[in-house]
N, C-alpha and C positions, 0 to 999 in steps of 0.2 A: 512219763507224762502222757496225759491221754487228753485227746479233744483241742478244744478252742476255737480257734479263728485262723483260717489260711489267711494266705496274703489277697482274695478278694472279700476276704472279712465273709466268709463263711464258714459255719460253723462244721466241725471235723469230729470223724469216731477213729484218728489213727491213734496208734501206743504206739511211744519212741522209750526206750531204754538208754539210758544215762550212763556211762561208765566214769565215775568222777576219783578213781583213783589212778587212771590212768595219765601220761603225759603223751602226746596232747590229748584234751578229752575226747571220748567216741559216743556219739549218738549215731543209735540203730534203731529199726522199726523189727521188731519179730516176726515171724509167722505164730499166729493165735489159731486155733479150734476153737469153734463155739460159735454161737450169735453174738457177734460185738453191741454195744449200748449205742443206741441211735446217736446220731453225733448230735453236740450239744458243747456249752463252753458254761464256764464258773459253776463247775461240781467240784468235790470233794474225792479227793483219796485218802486209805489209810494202810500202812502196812502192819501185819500181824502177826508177830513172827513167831511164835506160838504153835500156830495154824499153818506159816508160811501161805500166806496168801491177803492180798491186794483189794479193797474194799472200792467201790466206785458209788457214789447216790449223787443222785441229786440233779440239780443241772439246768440249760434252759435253751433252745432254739428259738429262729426267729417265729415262732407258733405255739409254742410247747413250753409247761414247765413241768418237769421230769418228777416224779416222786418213785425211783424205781430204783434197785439196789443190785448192783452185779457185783462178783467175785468172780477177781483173778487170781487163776490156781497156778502160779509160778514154777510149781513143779513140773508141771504138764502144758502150760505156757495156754489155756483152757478158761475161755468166759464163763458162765455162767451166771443166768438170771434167778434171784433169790424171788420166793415167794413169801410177801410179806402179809401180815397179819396182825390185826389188834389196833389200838391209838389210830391219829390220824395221819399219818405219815404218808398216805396216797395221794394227799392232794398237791401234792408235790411242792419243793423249797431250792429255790438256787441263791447263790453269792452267801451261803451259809459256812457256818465251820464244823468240822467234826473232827471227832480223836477215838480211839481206841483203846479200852481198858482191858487188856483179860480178852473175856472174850463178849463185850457189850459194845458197841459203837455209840455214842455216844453224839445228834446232830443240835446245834440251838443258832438261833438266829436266822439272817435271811429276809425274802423278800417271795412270797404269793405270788402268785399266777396274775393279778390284781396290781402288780408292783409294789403294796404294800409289806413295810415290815410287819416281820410274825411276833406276834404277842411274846413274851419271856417266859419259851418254854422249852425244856428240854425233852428231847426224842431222846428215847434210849433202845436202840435194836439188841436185841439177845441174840446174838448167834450163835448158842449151842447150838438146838436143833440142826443148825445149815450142814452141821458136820454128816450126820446121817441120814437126813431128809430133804436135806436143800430147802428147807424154811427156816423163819424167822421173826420171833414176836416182837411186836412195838409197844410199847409201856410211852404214856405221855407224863411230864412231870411240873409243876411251875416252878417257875424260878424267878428273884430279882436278884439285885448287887449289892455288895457294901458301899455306901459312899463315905466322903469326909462330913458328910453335913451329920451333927450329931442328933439332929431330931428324926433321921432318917435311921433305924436301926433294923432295915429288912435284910434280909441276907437269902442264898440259894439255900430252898427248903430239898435237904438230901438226907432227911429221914426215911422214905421211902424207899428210895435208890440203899439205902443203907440196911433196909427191912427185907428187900430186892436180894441181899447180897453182896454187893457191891463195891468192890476193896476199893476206897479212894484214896488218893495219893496221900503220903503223910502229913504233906506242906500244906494242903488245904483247908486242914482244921482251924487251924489261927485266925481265918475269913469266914467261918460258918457260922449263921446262927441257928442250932435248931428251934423250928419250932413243933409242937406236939399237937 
């Protein structure tokens, strides 16, 4: 768990590690190397276990909305700031969600610096690069939803993402509409 809000409702850059197999549970703080992510509360994490390591974006202080992207390298217990590139993913997104495919992170939704929500678009970070170079390109994509309404028949355009590479989950097909 990283960040949030202490108890005077100020915003935090601690990691507490979880042991939830344990009886009773344990929560510990580590020691990390590295520059920690400014503190900040309603970012994202994602774990990767592929890579074995811990994705951090996003975020927001009482001044600041983050658009910045750190990996925790769990093996080495090791921050690290990703240097991003491409799309517009700098101007930063908190109270968004993201997931992790492979090795693309995947961010959509959220709320601007502005407090508005973000248009229906998906962010997709490539992290190969990070492996060898510590960067990471952004590809921007748009998207809408399926609804029940049957004159509405727009669905998430992931032809690209699909052109991209991009193995999506099997179960998602059923919801897609491409379009060309």
């Amino acid at each position: 768990m990283f960040g949030g809000l202490d108890e005077t409702f100020k915003e935090t850059n601690n990691l507490y590690i979880l042991h939830c197999f344990r009886n009773p549970l344990v929560l510990f703080e580590p020691k990390i190397s590295g520059i920690p992510p400014s503190p900040r509360q309603m970012a994202t994490m994602n774990f990767n276990k592929i890579l074995n390591y811990i994705t951090l974006y996003g975020g927001k202080s009482i001044n600041q909305v983050f658009g910045d992207l750190f990996v925790l390298d769990i093996m080495n217990f090791q921050w690290i700031n990703v240097n991003l590139f491409g799309g517009s993913i700098k101007k930063g997104i908190t109270g968004h969600c993201s997931s992790i495919i492979n090795d693309k992170l995947f961010i959509f939704g959220g709320c601007d610096e502005n407090n508005k929500y973000i248009n229906a678009k998906i962010l997709c970070v490539d992290l190969d690069l990070f492996k060898n170079k510590k960067l990471a390109k952004v590809y921007e994509y748009a998207m809408s939803v399926l609804t029940d309404n049957p004159k509405d028949k727009t669905a998430i355009n992931v032809l690209e993402l699909m052109k991209e590479g991009v193995d999506l989950p099997p179960d998602i097909y059923p919801f897609l509409q491409l379009d060309n």
